[in-house]
C-alpha positions as a Markdown table, in Angstrom:
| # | Residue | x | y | z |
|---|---|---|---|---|
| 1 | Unk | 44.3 | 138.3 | 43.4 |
| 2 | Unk | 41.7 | 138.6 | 46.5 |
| 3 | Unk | 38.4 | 137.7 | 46.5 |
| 4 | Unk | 37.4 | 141.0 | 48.0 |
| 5 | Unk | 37.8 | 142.3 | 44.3 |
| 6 | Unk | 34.4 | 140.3 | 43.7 |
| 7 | Unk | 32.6 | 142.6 | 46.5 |
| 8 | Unk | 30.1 | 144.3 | 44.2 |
| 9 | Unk | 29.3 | 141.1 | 42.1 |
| 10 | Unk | 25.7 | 139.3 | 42.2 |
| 11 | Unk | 24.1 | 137.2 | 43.3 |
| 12 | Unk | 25.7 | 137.4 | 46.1 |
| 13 | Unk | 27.0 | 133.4 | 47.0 |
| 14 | Unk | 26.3 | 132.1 | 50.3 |
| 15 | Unk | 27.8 | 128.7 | 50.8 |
| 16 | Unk | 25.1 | 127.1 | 53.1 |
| 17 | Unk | 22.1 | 128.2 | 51.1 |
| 18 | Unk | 23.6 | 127.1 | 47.8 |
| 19 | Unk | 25.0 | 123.4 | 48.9 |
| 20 | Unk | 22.0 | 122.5 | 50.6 |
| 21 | Unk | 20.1 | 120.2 | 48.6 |
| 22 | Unk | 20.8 | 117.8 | 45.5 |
| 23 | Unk | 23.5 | 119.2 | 43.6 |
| 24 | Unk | 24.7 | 117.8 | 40.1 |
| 25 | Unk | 28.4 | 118.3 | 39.1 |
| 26 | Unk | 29.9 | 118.2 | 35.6 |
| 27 | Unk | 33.9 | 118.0 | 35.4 |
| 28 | Unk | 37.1 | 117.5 | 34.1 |
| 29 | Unk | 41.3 | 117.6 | 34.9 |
| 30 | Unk | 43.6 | 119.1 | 32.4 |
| 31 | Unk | 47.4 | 119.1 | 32.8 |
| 32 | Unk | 49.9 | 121.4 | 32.1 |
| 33 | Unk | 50.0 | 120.9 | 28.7 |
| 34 | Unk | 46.4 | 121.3 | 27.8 |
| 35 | Unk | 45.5 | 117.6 | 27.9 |
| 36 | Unk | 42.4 | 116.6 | 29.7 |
| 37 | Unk | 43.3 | 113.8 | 31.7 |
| 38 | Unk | 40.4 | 113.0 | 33.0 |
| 39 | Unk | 36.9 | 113.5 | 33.0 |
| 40 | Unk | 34.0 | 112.9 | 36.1 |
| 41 | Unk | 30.3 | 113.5 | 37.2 |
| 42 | Unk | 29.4 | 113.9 | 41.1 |
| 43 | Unk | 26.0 | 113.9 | 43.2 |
| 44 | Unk | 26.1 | 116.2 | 46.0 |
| 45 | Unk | 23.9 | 116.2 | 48.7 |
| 46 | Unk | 24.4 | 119.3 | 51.4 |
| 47 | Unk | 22.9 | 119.9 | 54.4 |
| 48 | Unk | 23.6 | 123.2 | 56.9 |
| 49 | Unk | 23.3 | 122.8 | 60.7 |
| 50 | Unk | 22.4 | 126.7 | 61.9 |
| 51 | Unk | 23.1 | 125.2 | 65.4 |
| 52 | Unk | 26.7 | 124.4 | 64.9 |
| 53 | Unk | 27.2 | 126.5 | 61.9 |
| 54 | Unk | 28.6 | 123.3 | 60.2 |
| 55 | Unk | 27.7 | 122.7 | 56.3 |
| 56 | Unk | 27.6 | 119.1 | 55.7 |
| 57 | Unk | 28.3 | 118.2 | 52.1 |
| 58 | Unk | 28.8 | 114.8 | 51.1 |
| 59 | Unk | 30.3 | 113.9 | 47.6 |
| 60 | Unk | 29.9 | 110.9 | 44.9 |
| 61 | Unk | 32.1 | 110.5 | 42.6 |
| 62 | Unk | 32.2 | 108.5 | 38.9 |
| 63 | Unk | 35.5 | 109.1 | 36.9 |
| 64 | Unk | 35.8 | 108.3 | 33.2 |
| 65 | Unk | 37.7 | 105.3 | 33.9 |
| 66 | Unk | 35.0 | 103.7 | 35.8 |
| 67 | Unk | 37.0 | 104.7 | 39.2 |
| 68 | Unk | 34.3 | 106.2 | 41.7 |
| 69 | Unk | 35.2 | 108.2 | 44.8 |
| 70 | Unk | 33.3 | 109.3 | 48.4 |
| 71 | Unk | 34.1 | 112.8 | 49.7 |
| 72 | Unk | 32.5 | 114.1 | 53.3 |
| 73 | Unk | 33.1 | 117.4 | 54.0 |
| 74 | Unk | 32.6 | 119.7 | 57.1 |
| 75 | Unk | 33.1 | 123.6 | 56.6 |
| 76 | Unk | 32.5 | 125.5 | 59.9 |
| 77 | Unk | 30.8 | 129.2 | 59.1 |
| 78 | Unk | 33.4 | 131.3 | 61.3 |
| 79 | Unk | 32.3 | 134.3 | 60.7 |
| 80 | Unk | 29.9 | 136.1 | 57.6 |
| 81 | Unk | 32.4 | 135.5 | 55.2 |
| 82 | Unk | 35.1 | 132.8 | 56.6 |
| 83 | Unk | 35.1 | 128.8 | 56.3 |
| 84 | Unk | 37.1 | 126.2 | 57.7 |
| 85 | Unk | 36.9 | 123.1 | 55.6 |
| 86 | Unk | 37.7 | 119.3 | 56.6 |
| 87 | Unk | 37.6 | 115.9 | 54.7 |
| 88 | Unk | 39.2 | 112.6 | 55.1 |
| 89 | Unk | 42.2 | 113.9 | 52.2 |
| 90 | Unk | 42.5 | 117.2 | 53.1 |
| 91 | Unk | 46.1 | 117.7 | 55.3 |
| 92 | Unk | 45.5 | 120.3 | 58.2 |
| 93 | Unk | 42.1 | 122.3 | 57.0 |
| 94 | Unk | 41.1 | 124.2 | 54.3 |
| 95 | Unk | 40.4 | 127.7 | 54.8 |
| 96 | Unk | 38.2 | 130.3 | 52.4 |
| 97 | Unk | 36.7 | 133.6 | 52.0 |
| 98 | Unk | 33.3 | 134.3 | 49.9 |
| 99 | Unk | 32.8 | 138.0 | 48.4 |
| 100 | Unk | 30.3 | 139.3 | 46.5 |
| 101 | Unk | 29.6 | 136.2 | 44.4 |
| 102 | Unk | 32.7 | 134.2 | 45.1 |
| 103 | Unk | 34.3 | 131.9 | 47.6 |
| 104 | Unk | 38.2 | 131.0 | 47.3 |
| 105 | Unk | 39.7 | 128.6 | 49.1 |
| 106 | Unk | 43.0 | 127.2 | 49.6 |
| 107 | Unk | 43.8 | 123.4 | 50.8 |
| 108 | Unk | 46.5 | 120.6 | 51.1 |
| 109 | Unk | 45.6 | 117.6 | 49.5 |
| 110 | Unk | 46.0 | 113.7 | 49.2 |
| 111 | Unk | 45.5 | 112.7 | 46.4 |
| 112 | Unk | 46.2 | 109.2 | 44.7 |
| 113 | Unk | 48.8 | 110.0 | 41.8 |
| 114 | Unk | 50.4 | 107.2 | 39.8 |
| 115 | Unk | 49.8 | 104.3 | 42.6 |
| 116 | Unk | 50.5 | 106.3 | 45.8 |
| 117 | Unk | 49.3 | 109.2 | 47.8 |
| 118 | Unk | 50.9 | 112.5 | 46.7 |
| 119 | Unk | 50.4 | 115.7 | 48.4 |
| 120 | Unk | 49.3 | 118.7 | 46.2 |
| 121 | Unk | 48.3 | 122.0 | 47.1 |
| 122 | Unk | 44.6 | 123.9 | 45.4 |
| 123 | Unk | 43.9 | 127.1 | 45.1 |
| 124 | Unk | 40.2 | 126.7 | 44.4 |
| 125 | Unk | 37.7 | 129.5 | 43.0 |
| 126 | Unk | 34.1 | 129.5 | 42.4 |
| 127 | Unk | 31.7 | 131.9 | 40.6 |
| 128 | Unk | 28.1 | 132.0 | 41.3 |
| 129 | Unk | 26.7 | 132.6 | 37.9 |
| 130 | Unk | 23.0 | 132.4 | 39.0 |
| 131 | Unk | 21.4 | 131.4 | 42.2 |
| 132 | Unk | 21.1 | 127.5 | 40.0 |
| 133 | Unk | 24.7 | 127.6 | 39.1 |
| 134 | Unk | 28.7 | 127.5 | 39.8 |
| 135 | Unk | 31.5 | 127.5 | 38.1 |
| 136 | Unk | 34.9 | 126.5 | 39.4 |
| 137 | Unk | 38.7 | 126.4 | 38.6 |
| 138 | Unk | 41.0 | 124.6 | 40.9 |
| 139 | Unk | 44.8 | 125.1 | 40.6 |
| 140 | Unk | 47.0 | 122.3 | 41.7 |
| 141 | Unk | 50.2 | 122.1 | 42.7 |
| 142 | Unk | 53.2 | 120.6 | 43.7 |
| 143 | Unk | 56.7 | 122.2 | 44.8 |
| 144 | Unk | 54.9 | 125.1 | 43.1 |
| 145 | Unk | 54.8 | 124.1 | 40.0 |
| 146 | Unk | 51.6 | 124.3 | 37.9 |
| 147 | Unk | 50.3 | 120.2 | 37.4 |
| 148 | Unk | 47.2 | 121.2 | 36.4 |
| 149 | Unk | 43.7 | 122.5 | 36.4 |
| 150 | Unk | 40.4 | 121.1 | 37.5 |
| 151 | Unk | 37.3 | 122.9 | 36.2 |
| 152 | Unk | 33.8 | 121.7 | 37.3 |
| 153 | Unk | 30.3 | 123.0 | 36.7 |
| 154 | Unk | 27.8 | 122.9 | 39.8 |
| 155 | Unk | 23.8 | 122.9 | 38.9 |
| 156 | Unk | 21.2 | 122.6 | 41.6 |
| 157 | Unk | 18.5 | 120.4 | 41.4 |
């Protein structure tokens, strides 16, 4: 699927207008099997530098284990519709396309699996519903097989 099929959809999603400010963040990780693994809130706070095109988004974390987590991330605008993305886990940069009311995105990531650092790969969709609201499903995985889905809802403040 591309995201181009989303063309004609509204509101039309434009990264650096909707992550900058407070943003709360509702979500959860579900396996394979249809077991939610895990459960989390975040705090975002964005801010877009027109100078350097760079969106600035920094992430707080609070899993349902009590386990909390920091998340800076830098996407570059390269052109009306392109991103480059960059955070301490992501391997190599993350690259996405917005279209109509979507952007997809598609990373390598480090993640801490079972005690160590594993590498998994996202394929990472989100739908502006309204100009307050997102909602995205991340697919991860690893040697290409399907270990799960994260789903989190975005509301501004």
């Amino acid at each position: 699927m591309t995201v181009y099929r989303y063309k004609n959809n509204t509101p039309k999603l434009k990264l650096e207008d909707f992550f900058s400010g407070d943003i709360s963040v509702w979500g959860m990780f579900e396996d394979t099997f249809g077991i939610i693994r895990k459960r989390f809130t975040c705090k975002i706070n964005g801010s877009w530098d027109k100078n350097t095109k760079t969106l600035n988004i920094k992430e707080n974390f609070m899993y349902d284990d009590g386990v909390k987590e920091y998340r800076d991330w830098k996407l570059v605008k390269i052109n009306n519709n392109c991103y480059k993305g960059t955070t301490d886990a992501v391997i190599g940069k993350a690259l996405g396309y917005t279209s109509g009311n979507t952007f997809h995105w598609k990373y390598t990531f480090e993640l801490p699996l079972f005690g160590r650092k594993t590498k998994v790969k996202f394929d990472d969709w989100m739908y502006l519903q309204d100009n307050d609201v997102i909602i995205n499903k991340a697919y991860m995985k690893k040697f290409g097989l399907k270990l799960g889905t994260v789903t989190l809802f975005y509301k501004k403040s």
